[in-house]
VOSEZA-100164 format. One line per field, with one value per residue (C-alpha): residue number from 1; residue in one letter; x, y, z. Coordinates in nm, 2 decimals. Layout:
num <- NUM;...
residuo <- A;...
px <- X;...
py <- Y;...
pz <- Z;...
This chain:
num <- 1;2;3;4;5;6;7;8;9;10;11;12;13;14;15;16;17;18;19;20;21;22;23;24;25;26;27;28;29;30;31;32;33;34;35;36;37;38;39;40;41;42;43;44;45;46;47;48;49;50;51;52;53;54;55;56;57;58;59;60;61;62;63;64;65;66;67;68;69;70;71;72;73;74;75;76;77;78;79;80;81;82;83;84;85;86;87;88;89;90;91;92;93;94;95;96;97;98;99;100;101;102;103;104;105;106;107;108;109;110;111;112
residuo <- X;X;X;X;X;X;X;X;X;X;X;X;X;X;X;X;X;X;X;X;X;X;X;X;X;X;X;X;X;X;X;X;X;X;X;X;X;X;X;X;X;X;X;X;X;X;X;X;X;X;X;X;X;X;X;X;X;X;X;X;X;X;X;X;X;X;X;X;X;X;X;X;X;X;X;X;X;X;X;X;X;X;X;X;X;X;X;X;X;X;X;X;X;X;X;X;X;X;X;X;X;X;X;X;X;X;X;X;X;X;X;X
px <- 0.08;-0.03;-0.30;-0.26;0.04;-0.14;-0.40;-0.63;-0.60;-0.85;-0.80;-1.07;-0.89;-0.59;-0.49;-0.24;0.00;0.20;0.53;0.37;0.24;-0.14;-0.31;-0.69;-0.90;-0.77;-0.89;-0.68;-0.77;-0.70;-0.35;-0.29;-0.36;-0.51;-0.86;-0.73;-0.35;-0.33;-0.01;0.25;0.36;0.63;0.64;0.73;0.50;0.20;-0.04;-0.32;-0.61;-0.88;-0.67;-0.68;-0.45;-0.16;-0.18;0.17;0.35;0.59;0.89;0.85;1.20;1.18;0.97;0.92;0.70;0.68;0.49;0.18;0.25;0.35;0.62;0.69;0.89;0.98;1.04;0.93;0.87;1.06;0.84;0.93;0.64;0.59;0.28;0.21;-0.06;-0.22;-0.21;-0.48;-0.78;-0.61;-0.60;-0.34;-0.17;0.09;0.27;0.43;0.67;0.79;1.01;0.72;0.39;0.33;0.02;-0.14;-0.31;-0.57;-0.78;-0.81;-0.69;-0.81;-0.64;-0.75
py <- 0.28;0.59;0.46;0.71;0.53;0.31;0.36;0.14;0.16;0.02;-0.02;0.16;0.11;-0.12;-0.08;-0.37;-0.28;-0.52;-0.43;-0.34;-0.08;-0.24;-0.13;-0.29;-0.20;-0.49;-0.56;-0.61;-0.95;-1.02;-0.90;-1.07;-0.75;-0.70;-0.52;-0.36;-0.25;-0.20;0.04;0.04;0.37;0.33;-0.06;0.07;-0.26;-0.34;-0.65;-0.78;-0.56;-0.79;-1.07;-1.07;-1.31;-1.31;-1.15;-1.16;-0.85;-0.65;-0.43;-0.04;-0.03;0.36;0.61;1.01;1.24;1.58;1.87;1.66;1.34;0.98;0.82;0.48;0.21;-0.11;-0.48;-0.87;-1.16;-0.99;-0.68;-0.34;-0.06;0.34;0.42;0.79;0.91;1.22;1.30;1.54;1.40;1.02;0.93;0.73;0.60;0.33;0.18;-0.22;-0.30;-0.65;-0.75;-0.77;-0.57;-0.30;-0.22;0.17;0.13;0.44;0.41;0.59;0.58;0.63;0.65;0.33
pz <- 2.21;2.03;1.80;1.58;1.48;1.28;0.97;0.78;0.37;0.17;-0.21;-0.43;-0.78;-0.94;-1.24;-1.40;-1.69;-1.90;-2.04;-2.39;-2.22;-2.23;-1.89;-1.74;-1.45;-1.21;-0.88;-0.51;-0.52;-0.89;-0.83;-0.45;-0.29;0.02;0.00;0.35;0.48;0.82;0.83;1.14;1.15;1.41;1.34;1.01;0.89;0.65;0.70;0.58;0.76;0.68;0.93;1.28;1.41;1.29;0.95;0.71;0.79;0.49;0.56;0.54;0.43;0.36;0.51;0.49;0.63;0.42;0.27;0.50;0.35;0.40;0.15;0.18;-0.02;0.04;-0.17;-0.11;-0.32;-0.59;-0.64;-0.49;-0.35;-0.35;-0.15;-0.04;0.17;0.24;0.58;0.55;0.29;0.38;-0.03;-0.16;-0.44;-0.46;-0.75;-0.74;-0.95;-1.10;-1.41;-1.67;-1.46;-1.27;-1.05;-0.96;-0.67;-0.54;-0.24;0.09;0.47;0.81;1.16;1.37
């Protein structure tokens, strides 16, 4: 398997908004994040990075490669995901969405 098919994400920044509009600095782990994704890029799968056997996996339902970056989207437990990643610097941003929050997630990716 071409290891380069797979990166590790970790989460520098989360930021949670309400449907007022009101926005805090938030955590990964305040929000049920992982601190780490390990990403399947062929898999087309994200897990928990910081688990070694066995970790949870989520469905890359959606993914694009263009103008040197990553899109991916996807949905579980009743909340739906954007993530891109820059090929090049590796920095991301990701956006999950629920009925009443959203999350901005920023952080930065390596190949494993």
């Amino acid at each position: 398997r071409d290891k380069s098919a797979e990166i590790l994400c970790s989460v520098t920044k989360a930021i949670e908004c309400d449907s007022d509009g009101d926005c805090v600095i938030s955590s990964a782990e305040k929000i049920n994040i992982p601190q780490f994704i390990k990403i399947d890029l062929i898999g087309k799968t994200m897990a928990d990075g910081s688990v070694k056997d066995s970790p949870k996996k989520t469905a890359i339902r959606s993914m694009v490669r263009e103008n040197g970056e990553i899109i991916m989207q996807g949905s579980e437990n009743g909340r739906g995901f954007t993530m891109v990643v820059d090929e090049q610097s590796g920095k991301f941003s990701a956006t999950i969405s629920e009925d009443s929050f959203g999350f901005i997630l920023f952080g930065a990716c390596m190949a494993l």
